[in-house]
MARBA-3410 file (N, C-alpha, C, O; in Angstrom, 1 decimal):
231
150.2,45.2,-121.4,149.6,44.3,-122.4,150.3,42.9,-122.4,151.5,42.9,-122.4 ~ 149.6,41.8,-122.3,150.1,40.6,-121.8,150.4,40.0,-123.5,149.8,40.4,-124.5 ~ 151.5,38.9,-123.4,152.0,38.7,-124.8,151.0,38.1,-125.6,151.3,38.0,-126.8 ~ 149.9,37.7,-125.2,149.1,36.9,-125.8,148.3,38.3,-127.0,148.1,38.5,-128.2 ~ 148.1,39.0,-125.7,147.3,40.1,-126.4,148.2,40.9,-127.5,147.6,41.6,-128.4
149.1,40.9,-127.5,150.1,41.5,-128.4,150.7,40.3,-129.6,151.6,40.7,-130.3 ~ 150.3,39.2,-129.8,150.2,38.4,-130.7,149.4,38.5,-132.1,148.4,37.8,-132.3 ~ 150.0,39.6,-133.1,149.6,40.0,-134.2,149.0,39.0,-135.2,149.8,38.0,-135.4 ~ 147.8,38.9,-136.1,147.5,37.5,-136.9,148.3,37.6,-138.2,148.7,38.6,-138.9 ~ 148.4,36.2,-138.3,149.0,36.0,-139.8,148.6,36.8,-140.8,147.5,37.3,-140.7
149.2,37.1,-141.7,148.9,38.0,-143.1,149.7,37.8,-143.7,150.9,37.9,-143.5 ~ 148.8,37.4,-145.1,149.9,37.7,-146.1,149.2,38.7,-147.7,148.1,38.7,-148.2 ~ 150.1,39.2,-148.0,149.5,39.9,-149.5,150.7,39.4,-150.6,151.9,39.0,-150.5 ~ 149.8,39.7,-151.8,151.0,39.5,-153.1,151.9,40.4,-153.3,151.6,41.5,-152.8 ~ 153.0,40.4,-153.9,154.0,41.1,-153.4,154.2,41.7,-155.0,154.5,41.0,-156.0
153.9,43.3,-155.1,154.6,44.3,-154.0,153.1,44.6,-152.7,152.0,44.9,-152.9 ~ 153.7,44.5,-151.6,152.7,44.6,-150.0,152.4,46.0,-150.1,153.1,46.8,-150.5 ~ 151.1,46.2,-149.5,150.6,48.0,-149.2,150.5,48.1,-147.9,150.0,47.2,-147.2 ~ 150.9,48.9,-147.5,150.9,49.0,-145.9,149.3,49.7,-145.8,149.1,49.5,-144.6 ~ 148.6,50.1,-146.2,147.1,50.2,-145.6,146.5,49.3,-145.3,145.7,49.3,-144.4
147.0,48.0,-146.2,146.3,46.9,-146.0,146.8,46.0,-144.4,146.3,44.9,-144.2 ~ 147.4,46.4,-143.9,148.0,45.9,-143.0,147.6,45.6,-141.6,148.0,46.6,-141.1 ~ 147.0,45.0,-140.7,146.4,45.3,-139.7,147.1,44.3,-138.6,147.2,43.1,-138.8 ~ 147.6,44.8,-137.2,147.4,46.4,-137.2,148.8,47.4,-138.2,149.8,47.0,-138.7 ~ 148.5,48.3,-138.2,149.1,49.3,-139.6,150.4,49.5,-138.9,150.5,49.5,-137.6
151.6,49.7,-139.7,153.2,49.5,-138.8,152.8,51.4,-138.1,151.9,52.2,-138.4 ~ 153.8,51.5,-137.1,153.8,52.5,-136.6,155.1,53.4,-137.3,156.2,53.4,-136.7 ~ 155.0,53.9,-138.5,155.8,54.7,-140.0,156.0,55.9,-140.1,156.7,56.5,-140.9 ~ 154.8,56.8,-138.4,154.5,58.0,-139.4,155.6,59.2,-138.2,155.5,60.4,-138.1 ~ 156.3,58.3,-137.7,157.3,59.5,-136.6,156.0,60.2,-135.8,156.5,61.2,-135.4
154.9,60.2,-135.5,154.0,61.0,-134.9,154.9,61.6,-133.6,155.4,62.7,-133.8 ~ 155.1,61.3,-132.9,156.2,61.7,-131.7,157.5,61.9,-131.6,158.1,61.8,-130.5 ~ 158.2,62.2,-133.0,159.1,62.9,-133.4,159.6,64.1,-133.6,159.4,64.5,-134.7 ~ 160.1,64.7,-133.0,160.8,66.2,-132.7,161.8,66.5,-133.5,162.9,66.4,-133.1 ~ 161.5,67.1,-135.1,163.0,67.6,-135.6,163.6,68.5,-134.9,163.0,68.9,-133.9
165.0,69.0,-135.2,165.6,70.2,-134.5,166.3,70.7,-135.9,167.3,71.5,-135.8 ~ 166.1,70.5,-136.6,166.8,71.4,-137.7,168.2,71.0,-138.3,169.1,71.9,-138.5 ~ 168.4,69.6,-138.4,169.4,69.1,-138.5,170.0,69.0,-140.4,171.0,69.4,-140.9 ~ 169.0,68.5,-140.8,168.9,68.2,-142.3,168.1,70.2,-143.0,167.3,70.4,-143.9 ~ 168.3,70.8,-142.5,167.7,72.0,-142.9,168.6,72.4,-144.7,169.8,72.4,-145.0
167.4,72.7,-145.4,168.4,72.9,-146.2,168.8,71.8,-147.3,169.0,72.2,-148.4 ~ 169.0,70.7,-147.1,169.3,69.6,-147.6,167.6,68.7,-148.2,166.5,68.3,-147.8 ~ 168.5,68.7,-149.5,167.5,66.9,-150.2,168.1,65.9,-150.1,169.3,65.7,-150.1 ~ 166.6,64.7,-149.7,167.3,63.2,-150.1,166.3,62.4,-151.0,165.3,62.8,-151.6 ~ 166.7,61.6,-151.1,166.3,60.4,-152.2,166.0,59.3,-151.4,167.0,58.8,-151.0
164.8,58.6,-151.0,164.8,57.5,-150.2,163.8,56.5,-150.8,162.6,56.6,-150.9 ~ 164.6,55.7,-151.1,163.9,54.7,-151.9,163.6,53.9,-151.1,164.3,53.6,-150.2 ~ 162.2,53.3,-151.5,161.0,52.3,-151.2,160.4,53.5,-149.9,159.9,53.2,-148.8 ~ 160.6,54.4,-150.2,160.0,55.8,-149.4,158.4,55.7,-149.2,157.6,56.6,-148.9 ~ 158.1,54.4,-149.5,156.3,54.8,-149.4,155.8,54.5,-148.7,154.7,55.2,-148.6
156.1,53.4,-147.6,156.0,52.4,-146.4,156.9,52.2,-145.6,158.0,52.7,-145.7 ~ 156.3,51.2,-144.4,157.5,51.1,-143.8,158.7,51.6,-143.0,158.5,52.6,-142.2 ~ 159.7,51.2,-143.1,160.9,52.1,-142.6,161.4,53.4,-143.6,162.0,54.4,-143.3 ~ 160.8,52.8,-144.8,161.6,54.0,-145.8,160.5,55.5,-146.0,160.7,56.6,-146.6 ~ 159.5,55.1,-145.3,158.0,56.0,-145.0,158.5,56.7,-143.7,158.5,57.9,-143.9
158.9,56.4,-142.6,159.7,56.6,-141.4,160.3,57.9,-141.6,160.0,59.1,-141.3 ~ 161.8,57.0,-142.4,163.0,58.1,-142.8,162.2,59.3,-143.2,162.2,60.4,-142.7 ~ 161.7,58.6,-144.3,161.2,60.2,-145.0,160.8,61.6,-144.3,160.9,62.8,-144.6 ~ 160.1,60.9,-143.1,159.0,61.7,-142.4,160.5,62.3,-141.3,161.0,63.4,-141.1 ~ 160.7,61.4,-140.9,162.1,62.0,-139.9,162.9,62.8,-140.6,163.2,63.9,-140.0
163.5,62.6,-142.2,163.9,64.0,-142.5,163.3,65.1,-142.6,163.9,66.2,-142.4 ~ 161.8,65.1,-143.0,160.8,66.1,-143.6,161.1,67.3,-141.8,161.4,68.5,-141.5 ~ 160.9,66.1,-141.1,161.0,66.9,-139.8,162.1,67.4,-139.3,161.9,68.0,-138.2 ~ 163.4,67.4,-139.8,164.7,67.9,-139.2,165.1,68.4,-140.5,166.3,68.3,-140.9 ~ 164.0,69.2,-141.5,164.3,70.2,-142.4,164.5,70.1,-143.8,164.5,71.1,-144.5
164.6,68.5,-144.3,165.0,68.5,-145.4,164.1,68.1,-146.2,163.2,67.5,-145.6 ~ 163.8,68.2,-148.0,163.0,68.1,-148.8,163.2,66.3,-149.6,164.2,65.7,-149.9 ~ 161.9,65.9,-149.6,162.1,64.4,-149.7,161.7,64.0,-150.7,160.5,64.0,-150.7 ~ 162.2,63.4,-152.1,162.0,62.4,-152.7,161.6,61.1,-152.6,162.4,60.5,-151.9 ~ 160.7,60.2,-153.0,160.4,58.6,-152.3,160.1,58.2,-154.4,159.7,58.6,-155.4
160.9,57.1,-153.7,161.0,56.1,-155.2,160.5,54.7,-154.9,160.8,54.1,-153.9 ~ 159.6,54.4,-155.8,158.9,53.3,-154.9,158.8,52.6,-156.5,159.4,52.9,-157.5 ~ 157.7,51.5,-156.0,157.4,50.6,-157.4,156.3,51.0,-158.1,156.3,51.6,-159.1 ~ 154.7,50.5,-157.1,153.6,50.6,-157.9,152.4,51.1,-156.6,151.2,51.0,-156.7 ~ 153.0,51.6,-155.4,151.8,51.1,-154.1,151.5,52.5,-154.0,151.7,53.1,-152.9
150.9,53.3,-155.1,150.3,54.7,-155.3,149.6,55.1,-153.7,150.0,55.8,-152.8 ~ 148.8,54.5,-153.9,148.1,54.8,-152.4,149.1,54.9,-151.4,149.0,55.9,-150.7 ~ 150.2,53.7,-151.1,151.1,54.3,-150.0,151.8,55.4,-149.9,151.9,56.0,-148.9 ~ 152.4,55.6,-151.4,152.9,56.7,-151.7,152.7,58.1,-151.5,153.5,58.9,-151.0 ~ 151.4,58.2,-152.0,150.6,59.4,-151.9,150.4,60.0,-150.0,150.1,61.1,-149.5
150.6,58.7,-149.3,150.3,59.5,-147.7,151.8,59.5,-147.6,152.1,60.5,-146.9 ~ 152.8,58.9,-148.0,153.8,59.7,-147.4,154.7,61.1,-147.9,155.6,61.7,-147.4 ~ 153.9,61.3,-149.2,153.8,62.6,-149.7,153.0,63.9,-148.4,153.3,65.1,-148.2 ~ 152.2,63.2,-148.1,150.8,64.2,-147.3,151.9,64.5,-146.3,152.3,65.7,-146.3 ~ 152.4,63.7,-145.5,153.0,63.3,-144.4,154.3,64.2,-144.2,154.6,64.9,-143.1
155.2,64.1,-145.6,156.5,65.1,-145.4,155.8,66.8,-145.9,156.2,67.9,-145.3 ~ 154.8,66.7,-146.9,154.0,68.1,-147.1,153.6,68.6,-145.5,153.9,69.8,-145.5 ~ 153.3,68.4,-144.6,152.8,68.1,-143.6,153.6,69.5,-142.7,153.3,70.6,-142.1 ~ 154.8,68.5,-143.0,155.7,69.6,-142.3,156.5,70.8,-143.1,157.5,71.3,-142.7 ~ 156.0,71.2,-144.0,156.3,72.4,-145.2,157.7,72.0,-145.6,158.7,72.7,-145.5
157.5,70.7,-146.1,158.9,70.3,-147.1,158.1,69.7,-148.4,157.1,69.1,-148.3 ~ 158.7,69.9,-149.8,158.8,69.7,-150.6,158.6,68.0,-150.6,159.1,67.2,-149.8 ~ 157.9,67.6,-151.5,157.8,66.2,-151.6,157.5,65.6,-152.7,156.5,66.1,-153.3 ~ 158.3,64.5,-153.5,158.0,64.1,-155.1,158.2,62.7,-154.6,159.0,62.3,-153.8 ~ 157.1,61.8,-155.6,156.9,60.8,-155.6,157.0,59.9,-156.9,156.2,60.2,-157.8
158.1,58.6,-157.1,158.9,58.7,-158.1,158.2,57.3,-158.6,158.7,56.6,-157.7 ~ 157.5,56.6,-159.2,157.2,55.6,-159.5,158.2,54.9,-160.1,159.1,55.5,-160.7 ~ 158.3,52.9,-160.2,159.1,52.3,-160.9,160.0,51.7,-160.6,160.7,51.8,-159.6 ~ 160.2,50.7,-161.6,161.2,49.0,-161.2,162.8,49.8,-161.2,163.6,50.2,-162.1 ~ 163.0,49.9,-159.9,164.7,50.6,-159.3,165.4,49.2,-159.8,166.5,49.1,-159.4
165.0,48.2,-160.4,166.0,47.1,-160.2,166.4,47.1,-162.0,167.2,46.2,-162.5 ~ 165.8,47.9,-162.7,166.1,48.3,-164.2,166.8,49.6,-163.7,166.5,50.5,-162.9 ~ 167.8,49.5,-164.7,168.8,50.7,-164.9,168.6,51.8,-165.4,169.1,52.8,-165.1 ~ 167.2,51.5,-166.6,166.3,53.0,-166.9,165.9,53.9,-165.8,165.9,55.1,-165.6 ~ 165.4,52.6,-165.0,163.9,53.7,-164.0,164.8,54.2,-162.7,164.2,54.7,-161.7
166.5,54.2,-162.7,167.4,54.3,-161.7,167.8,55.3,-162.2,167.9,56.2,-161.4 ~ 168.1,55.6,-163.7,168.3,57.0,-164.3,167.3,57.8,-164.2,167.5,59.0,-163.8 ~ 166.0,57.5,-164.7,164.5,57.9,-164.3,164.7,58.8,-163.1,164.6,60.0,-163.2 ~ 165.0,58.3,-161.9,164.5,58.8,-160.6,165.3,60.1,-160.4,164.7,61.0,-159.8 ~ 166.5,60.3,-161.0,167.0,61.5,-160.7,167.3,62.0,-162.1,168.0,63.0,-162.0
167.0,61.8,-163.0,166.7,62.6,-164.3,166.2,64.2,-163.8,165.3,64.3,-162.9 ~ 166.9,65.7,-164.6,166.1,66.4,-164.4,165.7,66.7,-162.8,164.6,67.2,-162.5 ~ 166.6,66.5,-161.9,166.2,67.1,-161.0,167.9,67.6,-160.2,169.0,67.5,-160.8 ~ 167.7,67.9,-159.1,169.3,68.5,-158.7,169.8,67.2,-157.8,169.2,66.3,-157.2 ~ 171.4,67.4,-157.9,171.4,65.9,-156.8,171.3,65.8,-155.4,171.6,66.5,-154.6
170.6,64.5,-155.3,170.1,64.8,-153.6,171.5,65.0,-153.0,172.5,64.6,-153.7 ~ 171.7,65.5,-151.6,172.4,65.3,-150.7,172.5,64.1,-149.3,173.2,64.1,-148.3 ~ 171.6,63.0,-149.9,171.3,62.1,-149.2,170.6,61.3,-149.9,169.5,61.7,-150.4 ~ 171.1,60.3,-149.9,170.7,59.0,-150.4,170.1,57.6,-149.3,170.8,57.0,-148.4 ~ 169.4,57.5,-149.5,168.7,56.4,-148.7,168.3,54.9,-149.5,167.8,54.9,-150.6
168.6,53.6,-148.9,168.0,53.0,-150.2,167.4,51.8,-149.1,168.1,51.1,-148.4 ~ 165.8,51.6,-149.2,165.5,50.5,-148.9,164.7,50.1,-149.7,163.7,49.7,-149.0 ~ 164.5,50.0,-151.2,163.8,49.1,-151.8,164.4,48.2,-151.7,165.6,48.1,-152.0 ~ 163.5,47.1,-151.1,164.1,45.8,-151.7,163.0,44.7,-151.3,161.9,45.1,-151.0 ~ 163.3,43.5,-151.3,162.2,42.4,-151.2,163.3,41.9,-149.8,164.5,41.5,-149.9
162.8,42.0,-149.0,163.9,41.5,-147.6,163.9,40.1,-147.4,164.6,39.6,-146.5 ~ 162.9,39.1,-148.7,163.2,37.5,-148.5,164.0,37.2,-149.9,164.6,36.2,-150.1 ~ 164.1,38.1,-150.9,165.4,38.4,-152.1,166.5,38.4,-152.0,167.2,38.8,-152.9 ~ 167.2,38.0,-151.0,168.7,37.7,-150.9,169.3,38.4,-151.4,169.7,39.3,-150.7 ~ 169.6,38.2,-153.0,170.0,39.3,-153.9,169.9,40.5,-153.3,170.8,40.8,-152.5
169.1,41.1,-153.4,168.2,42.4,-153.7,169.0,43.1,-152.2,169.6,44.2,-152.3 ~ 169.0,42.4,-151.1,169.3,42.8,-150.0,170.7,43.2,-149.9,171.2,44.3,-149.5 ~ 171.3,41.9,-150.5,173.5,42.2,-150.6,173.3,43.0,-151.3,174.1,43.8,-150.9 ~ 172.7,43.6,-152.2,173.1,44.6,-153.5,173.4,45.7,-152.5,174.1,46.6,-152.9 ~ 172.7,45.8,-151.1,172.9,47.3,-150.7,173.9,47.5,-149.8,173.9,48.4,-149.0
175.0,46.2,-150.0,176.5,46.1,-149.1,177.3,46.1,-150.2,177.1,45.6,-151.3 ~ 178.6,46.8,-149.8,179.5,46.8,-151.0,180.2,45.2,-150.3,180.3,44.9,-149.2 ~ 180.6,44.4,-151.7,181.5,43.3,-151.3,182.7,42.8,-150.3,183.4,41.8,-150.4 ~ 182.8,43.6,-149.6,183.8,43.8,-148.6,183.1,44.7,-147.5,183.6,45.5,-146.8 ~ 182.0,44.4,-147.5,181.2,44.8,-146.4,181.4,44.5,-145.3,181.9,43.4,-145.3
181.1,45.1,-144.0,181.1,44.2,-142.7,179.8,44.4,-142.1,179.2,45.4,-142.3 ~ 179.3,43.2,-141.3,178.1,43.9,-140.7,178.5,43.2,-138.8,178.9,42.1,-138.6 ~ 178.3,44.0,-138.0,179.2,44.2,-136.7,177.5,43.7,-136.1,176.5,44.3,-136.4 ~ 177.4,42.3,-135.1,176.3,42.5,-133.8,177.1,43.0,-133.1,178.0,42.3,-133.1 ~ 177.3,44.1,-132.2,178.0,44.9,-131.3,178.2,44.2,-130.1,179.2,43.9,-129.4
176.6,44.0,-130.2,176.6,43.0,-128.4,176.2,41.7,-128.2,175.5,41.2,-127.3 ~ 176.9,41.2,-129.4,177.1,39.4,-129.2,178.3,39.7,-129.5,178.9,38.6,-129.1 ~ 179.3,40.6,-130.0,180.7,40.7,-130.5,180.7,40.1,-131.6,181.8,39.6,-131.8 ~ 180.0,39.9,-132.6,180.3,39.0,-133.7,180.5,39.4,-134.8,179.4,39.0,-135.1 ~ 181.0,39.8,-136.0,181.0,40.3,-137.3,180.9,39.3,-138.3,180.9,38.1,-138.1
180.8,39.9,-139.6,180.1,39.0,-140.6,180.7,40.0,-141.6,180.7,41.3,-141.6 ~ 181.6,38.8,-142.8,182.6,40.0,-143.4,182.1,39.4,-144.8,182.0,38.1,-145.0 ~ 181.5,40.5,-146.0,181.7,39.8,-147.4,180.7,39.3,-147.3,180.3,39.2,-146.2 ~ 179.7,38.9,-148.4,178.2,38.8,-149.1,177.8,37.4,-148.4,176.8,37.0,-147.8 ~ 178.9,36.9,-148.8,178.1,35.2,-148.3,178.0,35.2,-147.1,177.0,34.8,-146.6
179.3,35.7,-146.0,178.7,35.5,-144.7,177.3,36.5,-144.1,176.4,36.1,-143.3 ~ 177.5,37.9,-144.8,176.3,38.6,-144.3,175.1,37.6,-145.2,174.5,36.8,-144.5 ~ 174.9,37.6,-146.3,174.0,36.4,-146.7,173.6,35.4,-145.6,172.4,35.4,-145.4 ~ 174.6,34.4,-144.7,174.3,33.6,-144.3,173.3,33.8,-142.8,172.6,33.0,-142.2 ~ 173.7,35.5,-142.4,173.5,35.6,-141.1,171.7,36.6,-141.5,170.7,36.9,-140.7
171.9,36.9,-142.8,170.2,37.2,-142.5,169.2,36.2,-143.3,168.0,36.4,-143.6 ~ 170.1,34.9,-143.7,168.9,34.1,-144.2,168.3,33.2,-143.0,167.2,32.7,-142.9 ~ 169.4,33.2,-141.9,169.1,32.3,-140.8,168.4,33.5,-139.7,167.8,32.9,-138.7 ~ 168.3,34.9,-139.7,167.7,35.9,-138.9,166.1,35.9,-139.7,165.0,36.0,-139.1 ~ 166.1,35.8,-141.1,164.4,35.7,-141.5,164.0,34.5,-141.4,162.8,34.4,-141.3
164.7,33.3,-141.4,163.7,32.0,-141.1,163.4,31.7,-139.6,162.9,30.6,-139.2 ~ 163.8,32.8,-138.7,163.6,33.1,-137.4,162.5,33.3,-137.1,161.8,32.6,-136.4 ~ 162.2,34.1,-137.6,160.4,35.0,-137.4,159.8,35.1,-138.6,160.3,35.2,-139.7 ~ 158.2,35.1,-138.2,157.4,34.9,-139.2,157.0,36.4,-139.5,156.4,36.6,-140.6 ~ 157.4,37.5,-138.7,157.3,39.1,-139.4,157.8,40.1,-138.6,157.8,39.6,-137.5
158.1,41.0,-138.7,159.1,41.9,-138.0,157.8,43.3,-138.1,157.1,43.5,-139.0 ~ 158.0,43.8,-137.1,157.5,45.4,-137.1,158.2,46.5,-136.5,158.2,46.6,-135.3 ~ 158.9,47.5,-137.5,159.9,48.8,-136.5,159.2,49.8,-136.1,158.1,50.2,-136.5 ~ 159.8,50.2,-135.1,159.1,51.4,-134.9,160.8,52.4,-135.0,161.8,51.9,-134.6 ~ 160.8,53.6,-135.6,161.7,53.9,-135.5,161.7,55.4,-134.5,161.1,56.4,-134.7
162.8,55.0,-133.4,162.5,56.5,-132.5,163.3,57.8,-132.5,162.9,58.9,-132.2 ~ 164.5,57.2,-133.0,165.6,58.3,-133.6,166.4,57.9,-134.9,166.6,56.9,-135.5 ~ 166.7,59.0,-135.1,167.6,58.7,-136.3,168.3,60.2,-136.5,167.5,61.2,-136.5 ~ 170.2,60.2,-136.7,170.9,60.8,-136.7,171.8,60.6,-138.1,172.4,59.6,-138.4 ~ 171.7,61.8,-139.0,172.7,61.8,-140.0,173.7,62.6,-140.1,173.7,63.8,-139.7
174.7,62.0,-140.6,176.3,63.2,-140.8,176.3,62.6,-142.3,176.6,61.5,-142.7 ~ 175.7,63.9,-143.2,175.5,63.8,-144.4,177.5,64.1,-145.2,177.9,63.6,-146.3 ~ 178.1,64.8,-144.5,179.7,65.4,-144.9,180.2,63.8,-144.5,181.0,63.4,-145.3 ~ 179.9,62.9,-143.6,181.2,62.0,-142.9,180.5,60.9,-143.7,181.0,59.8,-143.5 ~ 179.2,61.0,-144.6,178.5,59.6,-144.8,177.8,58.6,-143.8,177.4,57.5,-144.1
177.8,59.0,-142.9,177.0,58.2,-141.7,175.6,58.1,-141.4,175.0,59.1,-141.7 ~ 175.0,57.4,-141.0,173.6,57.2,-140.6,173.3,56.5,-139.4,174.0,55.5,-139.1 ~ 172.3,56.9,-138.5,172.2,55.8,-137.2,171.0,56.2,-136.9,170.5,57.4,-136.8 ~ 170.3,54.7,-136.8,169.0,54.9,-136.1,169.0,54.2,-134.6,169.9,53.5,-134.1 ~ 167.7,54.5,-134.1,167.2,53.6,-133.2,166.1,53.7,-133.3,165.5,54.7,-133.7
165.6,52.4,-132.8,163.9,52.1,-133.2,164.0,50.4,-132.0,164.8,49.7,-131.3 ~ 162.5,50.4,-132.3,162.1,49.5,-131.3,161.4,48.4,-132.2,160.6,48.8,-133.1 ~ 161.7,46.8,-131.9,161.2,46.0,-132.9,160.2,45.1,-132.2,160.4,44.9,-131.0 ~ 159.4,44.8,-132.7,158.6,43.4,-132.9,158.6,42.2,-133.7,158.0,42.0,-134.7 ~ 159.3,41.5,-133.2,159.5,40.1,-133.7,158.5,39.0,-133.7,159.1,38.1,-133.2
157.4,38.7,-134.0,156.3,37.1,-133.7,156.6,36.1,-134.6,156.6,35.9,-135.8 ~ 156.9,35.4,-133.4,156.6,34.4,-133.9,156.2,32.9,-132.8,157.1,32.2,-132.3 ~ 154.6,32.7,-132.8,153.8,32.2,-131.4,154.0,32.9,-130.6,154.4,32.3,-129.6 ~ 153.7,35.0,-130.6,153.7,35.4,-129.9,155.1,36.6,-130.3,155.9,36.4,-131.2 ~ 155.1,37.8,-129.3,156.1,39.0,-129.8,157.2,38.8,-129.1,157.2,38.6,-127.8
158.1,39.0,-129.7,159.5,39.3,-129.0,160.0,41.2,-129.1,160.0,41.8,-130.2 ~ 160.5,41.6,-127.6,160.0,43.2,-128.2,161.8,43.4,-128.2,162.3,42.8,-127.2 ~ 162.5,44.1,-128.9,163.8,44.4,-128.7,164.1,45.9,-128.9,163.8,46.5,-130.0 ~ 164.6,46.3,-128.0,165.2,47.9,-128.4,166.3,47.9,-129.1,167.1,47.4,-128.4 ~ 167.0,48.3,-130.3,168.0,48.6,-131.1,168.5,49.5,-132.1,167.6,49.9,-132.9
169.7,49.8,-132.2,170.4,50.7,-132.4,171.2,50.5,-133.5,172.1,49.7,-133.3 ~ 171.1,51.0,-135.0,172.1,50.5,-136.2,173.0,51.7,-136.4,172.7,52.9,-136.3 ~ 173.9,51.2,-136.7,175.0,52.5,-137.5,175.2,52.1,-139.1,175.3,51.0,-139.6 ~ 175.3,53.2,-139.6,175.6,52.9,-141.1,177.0,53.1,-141.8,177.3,53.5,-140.6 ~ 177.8,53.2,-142.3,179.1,53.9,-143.0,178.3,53.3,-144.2,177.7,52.3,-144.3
178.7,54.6,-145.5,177.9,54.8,-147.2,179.2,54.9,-147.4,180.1,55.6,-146.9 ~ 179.0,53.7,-148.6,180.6,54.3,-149.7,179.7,55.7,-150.6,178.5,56.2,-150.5 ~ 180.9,56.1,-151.4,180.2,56.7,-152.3,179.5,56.6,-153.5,179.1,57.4,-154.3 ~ 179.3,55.3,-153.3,178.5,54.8,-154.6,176.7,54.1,-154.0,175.9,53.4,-154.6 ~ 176.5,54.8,-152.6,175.4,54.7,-151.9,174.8,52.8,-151.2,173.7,52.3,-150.9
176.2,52.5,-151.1,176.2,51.1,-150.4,176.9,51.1,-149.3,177.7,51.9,-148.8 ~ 176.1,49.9,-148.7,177.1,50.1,-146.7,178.2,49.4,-147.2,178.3,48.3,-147.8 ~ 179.4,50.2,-146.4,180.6,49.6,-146.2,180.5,48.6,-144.9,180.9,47.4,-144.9 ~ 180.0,49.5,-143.9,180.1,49.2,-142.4,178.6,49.5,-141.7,178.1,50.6,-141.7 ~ 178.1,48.4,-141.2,176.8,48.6,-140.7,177.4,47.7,-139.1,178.1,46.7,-139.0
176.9,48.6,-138.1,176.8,48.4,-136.4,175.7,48.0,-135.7,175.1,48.9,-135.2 ~ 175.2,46.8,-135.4,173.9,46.8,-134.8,174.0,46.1,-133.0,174.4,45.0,-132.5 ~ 173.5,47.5,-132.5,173.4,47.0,-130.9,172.0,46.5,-130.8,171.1,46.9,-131.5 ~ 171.9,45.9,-130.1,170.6,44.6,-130.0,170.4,44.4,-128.7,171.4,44.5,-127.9 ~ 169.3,44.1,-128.3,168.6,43.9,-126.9,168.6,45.2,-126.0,168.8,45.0,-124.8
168.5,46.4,-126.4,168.5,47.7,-125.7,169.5,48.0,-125.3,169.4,49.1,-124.7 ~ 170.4,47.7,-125.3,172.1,48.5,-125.6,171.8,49.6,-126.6,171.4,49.7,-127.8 ~ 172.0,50.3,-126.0,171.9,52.1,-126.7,172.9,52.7,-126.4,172.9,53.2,-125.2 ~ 174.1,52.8,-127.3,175.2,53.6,-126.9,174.6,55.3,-127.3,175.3,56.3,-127.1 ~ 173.8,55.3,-127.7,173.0,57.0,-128.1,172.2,57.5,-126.8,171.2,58.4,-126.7
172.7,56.8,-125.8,172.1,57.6,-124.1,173.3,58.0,-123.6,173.3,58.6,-122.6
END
């Protein structure tokens, strides 16, 4: 496919965005994903679980055994398929409506139910600044692996994804693996991106995560440009 033809059109919706509406639709639903029984046994909680990457996760743990929670805002309709989606594979699935950024609807989500064993958190507005550091503890680091570069504490990571979104006019993941060590707190994906802007930029990459215990990254690892240390 030549880049021209792979040059997705502009779109925009009011925000909160529905991924049905989206054309063409992100590639969310793990279709060629292989659990092996990793997460067996185990609940998680993955917020903004309705779309997207956090529609992904869900579906990747649903598939490597574990029972999924999705806490979202108001995008019922997205919600409801990624309910279909982890039911799909004979896991349990609840779908949590409401504003995560109020402290009620944060008690709300796990009120009355058992605690997950995995926590996931990608609500957020990714041009919110705020919203985004909230999910680094203040002494965070965030590592490009393969530029060598690190980024230590809110303002420098601040600085390094306000100048990575006024980069591109929209991003699309595909995500192709993802590995958890739920005892060590770890997470690592890989996925494949789409970047446009006058046209796609395609990158293969690789994130690592370290979770404090209060479900924020201490330490996030990103290999970029198809450096895959997971071969």
């Amino acid at each position: 496919m030549s880049q021209a033809e792979r040059q997705f059109p502009r779109q925009t919706q009011a925000r909160p965005g529905h991924q049905r509406q989206m054309d063409p639709a992100p590639r969310a639903e793990m279709e060629g994903y292989l659990g092996s029984g990793k997460l067996d046994g185990l609940r998680a909680l993955v917020t903004g679980g309705d779309s997207g990457i956090g529609r992904a996760v869900s579906v990747a743990f649903a598939k490597e055994g574990a029972d999924v929670a999705i806490a979202y805002l108001s995008e019922h309709d997205d919600a409801r398929r990624t309910v279909e989606l982890v039911e799909a594979e004979s896991r349990t699935a609840v779908a949590i409506p409401g504003d995560l950024s109020q402290p009620e609807a944060c008690a709300a989500a796990v009120a009355g139910r058992d605690s997950p064993a995995l926590l996931v958190v990608f609500a957020s507005d990714a041009y919110d600044l705020p919203a985004v550091l909230a999910h680094f503890r203040e002494d965070a680091t965030l590592t490009v692996q393969s530029s060598r570069v690190t980024f230590s504490g809110h303002e420098e990571i601040g600085r390094m994804f306000t100048d990575f979104f006024n980069d591109w006019d929209s991003m699309v993941h595909e995500i192709t693996n993802i590995v958890v060590d739920p005892i060590g707190s770890k997470v690592s994906t890989e996925q494949v991106v789409d970047l446009n802007r006058d046209g796609t930029t395609r990158m293969h990459n690789c994130n690592f995560f370290d979770v404090g215990s209060d479900g924020r990254f201490t330490r996030v690892i990103i290999w970029m440009d198809g450096t895959n240390p997971l071969n």
